[in-house]
C-alpha positions in Angstrom: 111.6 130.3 139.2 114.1 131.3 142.3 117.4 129.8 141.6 118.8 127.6 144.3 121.1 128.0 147.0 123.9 125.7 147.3 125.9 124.3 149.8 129.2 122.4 149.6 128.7 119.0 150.2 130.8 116.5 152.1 132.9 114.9 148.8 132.6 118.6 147.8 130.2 118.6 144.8 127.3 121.5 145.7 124.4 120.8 147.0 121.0 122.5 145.9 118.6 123.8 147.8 115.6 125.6 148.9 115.0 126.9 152.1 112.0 128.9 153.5 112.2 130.5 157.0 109.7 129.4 159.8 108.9 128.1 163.2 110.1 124.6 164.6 109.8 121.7 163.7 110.8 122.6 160.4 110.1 120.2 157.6 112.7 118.5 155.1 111.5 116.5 152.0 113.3 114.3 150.8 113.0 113.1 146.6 112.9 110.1 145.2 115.5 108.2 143.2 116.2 110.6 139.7 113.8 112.7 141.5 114.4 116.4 142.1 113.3 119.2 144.6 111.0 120.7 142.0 107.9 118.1 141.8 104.5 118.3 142.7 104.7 116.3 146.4 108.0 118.9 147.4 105.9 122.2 145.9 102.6 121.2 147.5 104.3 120.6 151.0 106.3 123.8 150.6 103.4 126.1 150.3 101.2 124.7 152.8 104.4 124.9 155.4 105.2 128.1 154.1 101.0 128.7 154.9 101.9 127.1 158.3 104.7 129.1 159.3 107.0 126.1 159.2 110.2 126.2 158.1 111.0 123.8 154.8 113.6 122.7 152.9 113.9 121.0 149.8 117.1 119.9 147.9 118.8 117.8 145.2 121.2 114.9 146.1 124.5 114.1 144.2 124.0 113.3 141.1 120.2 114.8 140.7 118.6 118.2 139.9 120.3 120.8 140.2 123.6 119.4 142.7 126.6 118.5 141.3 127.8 115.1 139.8 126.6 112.7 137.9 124.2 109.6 138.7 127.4 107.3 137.2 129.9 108.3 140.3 127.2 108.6 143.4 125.3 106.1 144.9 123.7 105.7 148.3 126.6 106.2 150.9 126.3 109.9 149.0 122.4 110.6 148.8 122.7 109.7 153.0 125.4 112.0 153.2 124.2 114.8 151.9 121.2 114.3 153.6 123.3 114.7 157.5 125.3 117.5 155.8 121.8 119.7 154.6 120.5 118.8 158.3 123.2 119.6 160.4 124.6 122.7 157.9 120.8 124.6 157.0 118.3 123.3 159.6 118.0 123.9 163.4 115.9 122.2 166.2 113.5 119.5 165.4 112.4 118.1 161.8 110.2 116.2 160.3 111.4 114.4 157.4 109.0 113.4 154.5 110.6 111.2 152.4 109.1 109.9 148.9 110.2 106.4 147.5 114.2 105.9 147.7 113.9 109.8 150.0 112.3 107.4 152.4 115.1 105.1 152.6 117.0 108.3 153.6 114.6 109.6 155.9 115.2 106.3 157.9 119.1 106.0 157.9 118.8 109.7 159.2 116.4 109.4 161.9 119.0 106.4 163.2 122.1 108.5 162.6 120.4 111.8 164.0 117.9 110.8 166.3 118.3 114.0 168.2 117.2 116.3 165.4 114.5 113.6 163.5 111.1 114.3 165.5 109.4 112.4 163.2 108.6 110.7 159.8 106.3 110.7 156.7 107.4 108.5 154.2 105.2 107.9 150.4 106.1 104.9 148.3 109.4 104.1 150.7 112.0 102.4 149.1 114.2 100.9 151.6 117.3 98.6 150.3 115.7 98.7 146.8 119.2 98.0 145.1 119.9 94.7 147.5 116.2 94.3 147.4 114.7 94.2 144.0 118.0 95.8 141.3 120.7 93.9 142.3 118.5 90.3 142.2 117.1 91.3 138.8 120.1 91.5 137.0 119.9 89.5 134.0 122.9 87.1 133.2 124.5 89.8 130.9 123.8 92.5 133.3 125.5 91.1 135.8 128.3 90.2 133.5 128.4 94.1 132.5 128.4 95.2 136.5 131.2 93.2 137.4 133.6 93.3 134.1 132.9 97.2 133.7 131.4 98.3 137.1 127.9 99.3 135.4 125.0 97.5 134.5 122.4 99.1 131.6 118.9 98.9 133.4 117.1 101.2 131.1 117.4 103.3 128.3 114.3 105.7 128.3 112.5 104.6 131.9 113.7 107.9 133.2 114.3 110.3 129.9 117.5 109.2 129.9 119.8 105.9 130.3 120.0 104.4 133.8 122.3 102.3 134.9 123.2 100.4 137.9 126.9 100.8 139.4 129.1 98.7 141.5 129.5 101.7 143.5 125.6 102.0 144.2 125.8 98.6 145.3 128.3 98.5 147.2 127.0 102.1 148.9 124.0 100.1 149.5 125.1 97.3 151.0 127.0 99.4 153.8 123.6 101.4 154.1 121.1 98.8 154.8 117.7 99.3 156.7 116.1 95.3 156.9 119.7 94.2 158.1 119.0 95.5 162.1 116.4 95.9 164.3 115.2 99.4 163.5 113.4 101.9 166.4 112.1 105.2 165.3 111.1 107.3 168.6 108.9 109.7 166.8 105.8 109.6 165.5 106.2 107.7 162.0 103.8 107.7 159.3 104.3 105.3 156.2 102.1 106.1 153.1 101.6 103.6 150.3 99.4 103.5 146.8 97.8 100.1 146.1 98.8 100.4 142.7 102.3 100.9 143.0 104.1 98.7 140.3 108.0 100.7 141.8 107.3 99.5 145.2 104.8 96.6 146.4 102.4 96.2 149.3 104.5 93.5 150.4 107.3 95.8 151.0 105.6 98.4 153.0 104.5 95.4 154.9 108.0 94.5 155.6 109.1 97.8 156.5 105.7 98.1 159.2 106.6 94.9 161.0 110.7 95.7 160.8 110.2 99.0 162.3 109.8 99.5 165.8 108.5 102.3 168.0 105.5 104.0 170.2 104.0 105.8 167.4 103.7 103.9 163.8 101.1 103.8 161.4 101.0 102.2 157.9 98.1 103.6 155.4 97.1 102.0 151.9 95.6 104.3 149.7 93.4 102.2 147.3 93.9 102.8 143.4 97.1 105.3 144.5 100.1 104.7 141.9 104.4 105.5 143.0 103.7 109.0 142.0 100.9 109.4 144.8 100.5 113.0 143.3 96.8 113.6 142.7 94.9 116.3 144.7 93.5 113.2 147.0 96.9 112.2 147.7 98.6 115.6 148.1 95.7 116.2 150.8 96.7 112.9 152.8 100.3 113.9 152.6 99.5 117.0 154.8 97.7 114.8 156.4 100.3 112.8 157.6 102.4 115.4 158.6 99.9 117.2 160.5 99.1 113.9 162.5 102.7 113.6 163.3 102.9 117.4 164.4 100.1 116.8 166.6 101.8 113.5 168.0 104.7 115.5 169.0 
């Protein structure tokens, strides 16, 4: 496999990426949380824009893939960061950004902080606020004991391969990054995807997110029997889909 690119991010830690050359709007996907650039959703949409003639570009956050740093010492007010930096610094003219789980949470805080250059959204399994929303009021009694004597909380020891923790800094990065605290408009055509069987994120969450959101052009679809991954052939297909009703709503 290609190596990446990287670019030097705003706190300085390198940023990896991918980047294919093509026509506007270009298209940016955006990973999930301990998610990389290399899975099947960022692949899939990077051959059929690379079919297309559309440019595309895939990267790691802080903390993830291939990028610098560590999950420990980033958090949110980073992962939105580098998201601005790798739109301003390696994309031109319009995007499209398609978001999967915590990438949609991204995808939203940059279409409000770059309206001009976010034509539009497709967002799988989005994950708005999940610390403030679901992490943070999970916390066990010890757990939260842990995160405020040491600054770290043990979530998990295996979920991910490895363990994961929640930080004071994540939370507080989250909590200055917040979608559901302000009315929320999104100009563009918007297209939220959701599995029915998603155990990460619920149906009542994509719910909240529909009726929170506000704009000419949004559309929320449940796939039935689709799981957080939404990675089978049936869902890659509806991905595309998605982005190809957007381009056409442009």
């Amino acid at each position: 496999m290609e190596p990446p690119a990287y670019l030097s991010g705003p706190e300085g830690r390198r940023i990896a990426y991918h980047r294919s050359p093509g026509r506007a709007p270009g298209l940016v996907f955006l990973p999930g949380y301990r998610s990389d650039m290399d899975g099947t959703k960022a692949l899939h949409l990077e051959a059929w824009a690379n079919g297309k003639g559309h440019a595309f570009l895939r990267f790691d956050y802080s903390g993830h893939g291939q990028s610098d740093g560590t999950m420990l010492e980033t958090g949110p007010q980073d992962w939105s960061a580098d998201v601005l930096a790798v739109l301003d610094e390696l994309t031109q003219g319009p995007q499209i950004l398609v978001g999967s789980s915590m990438g949609g949470w991204m995808a939203l805080l940059a279409a409000r902080r770059r309206p001009e250059r976010v034509a539009g959204l497709v967002t799988i399994a989005a994950a708005p606020d999940f610390i403030t929303e679901s992490r943070l009021p999970d916390l066990t009694p010890a757990q939260r004991t842990a995160l405020q004597t040491e600054g770290r909380a043990l979530i998990s020891e295996d979920l991910f391969d490895s363990p994961d923790y929640l930080t004071q800094h994540q939370v507080d990065g989250a909590r200055a990054n917040l979608v559901f605290s302000e009315p929320w408009r999104l100009e563009g055509p918007v297209r939220f995807l959701q599995g029915t069987e998603d155990e990460a994120v619920t149906r009542e969450t994509a719910l909240k997110l529909l009726d929170h959101a506000e704009g000419p052009d949004i559309q929320l679809t449940f796939t039935k029997g689709a799981d957080h991954r939404f990675s089978s052939p049936a869902c890659l297909a509806q991905i595309v889909a998605a982005v190809e009703d957007v381009l056409a709503g442009l």
